[in-house]
Structures are given as C-alpha cells and as structure tokens.
N, C-alpha and C positions, 0 to 999 in steps of 0.2 A: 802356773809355772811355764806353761809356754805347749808347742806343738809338736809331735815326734813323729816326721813322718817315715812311715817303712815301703821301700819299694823291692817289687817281687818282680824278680827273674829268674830265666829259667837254667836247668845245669847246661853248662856247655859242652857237656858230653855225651848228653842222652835225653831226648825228649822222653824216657819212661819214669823219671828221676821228677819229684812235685817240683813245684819252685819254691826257689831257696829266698824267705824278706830277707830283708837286710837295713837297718837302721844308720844312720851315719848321724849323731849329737857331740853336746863336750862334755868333757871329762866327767865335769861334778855332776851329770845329769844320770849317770852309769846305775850308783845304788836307788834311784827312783823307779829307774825302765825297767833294770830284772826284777823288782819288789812288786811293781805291776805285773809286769809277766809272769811270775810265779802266784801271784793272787788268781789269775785267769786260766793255773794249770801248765802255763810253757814254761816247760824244765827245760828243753833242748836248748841250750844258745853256747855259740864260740863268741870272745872280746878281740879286736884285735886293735891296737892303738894307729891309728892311720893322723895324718896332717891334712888339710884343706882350706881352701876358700871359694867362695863366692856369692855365699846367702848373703854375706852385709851388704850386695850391688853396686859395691861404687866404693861406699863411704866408711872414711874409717872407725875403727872398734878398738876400744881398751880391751885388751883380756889378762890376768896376770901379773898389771902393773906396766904392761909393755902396749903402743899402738900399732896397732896391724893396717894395713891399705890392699890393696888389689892384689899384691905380686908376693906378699908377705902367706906364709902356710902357717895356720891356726893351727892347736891340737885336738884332737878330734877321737871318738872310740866308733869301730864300726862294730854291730851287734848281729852276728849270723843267727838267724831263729832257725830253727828248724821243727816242721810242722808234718812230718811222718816218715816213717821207720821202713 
C-alpha cells in the first residue's frame, strides 16, 4: 500500500507535555491508518482535513480525475496521535 510516515514534535507550550506524532496522508488512506492503530492499541487520535503539496517533487500527479503540479494544493488528512494522558 505504500509508506505513512509520522513525525513527532513537541507542544509548543510546554516542554513537560510528550510529543505530539502527527501523520500527514490522502484521504482514502484514513480507514487503513486508524484500523492499524487501533490493532496496536492507539485509541488517542484527532482527523483534521488539511491541503498540501510537495511529495510528487516536481512532477505532475492525477488525483480525482483532476492533474495537480507544483503550485496546485492536494487533499490531504492530518492524523493527531496522541501517546499519553
């Protein structure tokens, strides 16, 4: 299926606060990541629908029936984990 990567940063308010992953994939990839994560025991997660580009590097991408290029904002879901209380 492909590769999801999650990057970890920290709160911007409090170094006593964990760090918060955070996943950035598309749409259709949504019910696979929380069905994984809930196999592994993470219940914690916020969705939030955010737009982006810049993984395809350059070159253009179909998505949706529509061609995207450099300047062009993809749909996209960010996945807040949260990994303690």
């Amino acid at each position: 299926m492909g590769t999801i990567i999650i990057l970890f940063s920290s709160h911007p308010s409090s170094s006593q606060h964990p760090p918060l992953p955070q996943a950035i994939f598309r749409p259709w990839r949504l019910p696979f990541v929380v069905d994984t994560l809930s196999k592994y025991g993470i219940r914690g997660l916020t969705n939030t629908p955010v737009k982006g580009v810049g993984v395809q590097g350059g070159s253009r991408e179909r998505y949706g029936g529509t061609e995207f290029g450099l300047t062009n904002l993809v749909d996209k879901e960010k996945l807040d984990i949260v990994v303690s209380r």
